[in-house]
N, C-alpha and C positions, 0 to 999 in steps of 0.2 A: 691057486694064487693068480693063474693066468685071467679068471675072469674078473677079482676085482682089480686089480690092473688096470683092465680094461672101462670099467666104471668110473674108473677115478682120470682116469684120461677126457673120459663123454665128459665129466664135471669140469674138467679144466679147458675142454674144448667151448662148453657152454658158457663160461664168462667170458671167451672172445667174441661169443655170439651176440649173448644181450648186452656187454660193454664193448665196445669199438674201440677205446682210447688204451685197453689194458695190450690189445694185439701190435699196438705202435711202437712198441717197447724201442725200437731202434732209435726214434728221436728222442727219446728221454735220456738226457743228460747225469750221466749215474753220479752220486751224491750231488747234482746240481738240483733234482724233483723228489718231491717226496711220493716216490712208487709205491712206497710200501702201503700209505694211510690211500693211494687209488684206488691199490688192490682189495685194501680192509673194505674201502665203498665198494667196490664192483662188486666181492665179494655179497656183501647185503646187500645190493640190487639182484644178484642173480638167485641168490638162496630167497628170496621174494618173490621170485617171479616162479621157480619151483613149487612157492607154496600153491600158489594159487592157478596154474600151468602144469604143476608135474614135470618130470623130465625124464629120459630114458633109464637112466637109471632107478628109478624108484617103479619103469613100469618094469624094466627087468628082472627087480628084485619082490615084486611084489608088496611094494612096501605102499600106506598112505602119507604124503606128506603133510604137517603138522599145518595149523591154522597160521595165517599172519600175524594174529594176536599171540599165542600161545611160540610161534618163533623169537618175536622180537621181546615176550618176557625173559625166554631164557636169553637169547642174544644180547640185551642188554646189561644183561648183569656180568656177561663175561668181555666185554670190550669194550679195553682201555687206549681210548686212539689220545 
């Protein structure tokens, strides 16, 4: 369990990487900002930038990550912002 842990950490470390505004969280005014619908974008900015980039986790698991077309058909159909 310790190594996916670890994977899921690299993924949450990598949306403060490619989004900057999600790591600010201290100015964000809690129920004053909508964090959540930030996060759902950072979110599809980063799993975007994996497609097309890769990330450590997908080299560590040996996995290919999926096309930009073929993410944002599935992605589409499951988010409701």
């Amino acid at each position: 369990m310790k190594k996916m842990r670890v994977s899921v950490e690299w993924t949450f470390g990598k949306v403060t990487q490619v989004v900057k505004q999600i790591d600010r969280y201290q100015q964000h005014k809690w129920k004053l900002s909508q964090l959540g619908k930030v996060y759902i974008v950072a979110m599809l900015i980063t799993n975007s930038h994996t497609c097309l980039y890769g990330s450590q986790s997908s080299k560590y698991w040996n996995l290919i990550p999926p096309t930009l077309r073929a993410y944002f058909r599935v992605a589409g159909n499951r988010i409701n912002v």
